[in-house]
C-alpha positions in Angstrom: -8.1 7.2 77.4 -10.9 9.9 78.0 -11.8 12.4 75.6 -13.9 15.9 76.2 -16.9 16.0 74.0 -16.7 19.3 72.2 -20.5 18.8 71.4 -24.0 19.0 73.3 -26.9 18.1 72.0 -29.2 20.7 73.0 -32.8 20.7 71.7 -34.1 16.9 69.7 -37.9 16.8 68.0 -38.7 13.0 67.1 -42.4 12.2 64.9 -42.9 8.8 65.8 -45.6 6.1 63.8 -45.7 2.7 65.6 -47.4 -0.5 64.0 -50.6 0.0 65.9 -50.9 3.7 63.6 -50.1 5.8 66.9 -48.5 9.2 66.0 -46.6 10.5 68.4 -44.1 13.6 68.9 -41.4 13.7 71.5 -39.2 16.9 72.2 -36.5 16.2 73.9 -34.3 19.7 75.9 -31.0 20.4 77.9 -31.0 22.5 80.6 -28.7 25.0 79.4 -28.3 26.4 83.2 -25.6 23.2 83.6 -23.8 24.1 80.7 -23.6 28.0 82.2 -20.1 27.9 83.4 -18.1 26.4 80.3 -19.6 29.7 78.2 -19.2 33.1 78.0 -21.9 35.4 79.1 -22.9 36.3 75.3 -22.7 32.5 74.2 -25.2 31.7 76.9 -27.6 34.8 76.4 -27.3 33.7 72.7 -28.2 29.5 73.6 -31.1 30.7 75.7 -32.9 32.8 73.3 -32.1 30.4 70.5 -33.7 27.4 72.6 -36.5 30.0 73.4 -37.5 30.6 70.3 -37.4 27.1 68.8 -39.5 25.7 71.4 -41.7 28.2 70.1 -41.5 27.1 66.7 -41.7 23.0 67.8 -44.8 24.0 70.5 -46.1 25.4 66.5 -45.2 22.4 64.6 -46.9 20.2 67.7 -50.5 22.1 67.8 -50.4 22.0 63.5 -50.0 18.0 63.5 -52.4 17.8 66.2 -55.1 19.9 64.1 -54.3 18.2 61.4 -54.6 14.6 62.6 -57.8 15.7 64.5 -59.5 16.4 61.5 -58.6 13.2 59.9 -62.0 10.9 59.2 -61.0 7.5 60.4 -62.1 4.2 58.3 -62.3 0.7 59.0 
């Protein structure tokens, strides 16, 4: 039995700390273009602005922790 997914996920921002002390940040995005023809014209004015403007915001968050972990004085 197949079900629809009534769920996509559209935008994902992962911080990631491995054993070796690497920091790393991963942003993950759908190409809303593909999802174009299962929404109305409103929905996908409203998705593209939204995804817009949170890249925007996570490009932000990226550059602080960057800065931030730049200035850091690292010790043996």
């Amino acid at each position: 039995m197949t079900s629809k997914k009534h769920e996509a996920k559209l935008l994902q921002y992962t911080l990631l700390y491995d054993r070796t002390g690497k920091l790393v940040t991963e942003r993950v995005s759908t190409d809303i273009e593909k999802l174009k023809s299962f929404l109305s014209t409103e929905e996908y004015e409203l998705l593209n602005t939204t995804l817009r403007e949170c890249t925007k915001k996570l490009d932000d968050i990226h550059i602080y922790i960057e800065n931030h972990l730049d200035a850091r004085k690292f010790t043996d």
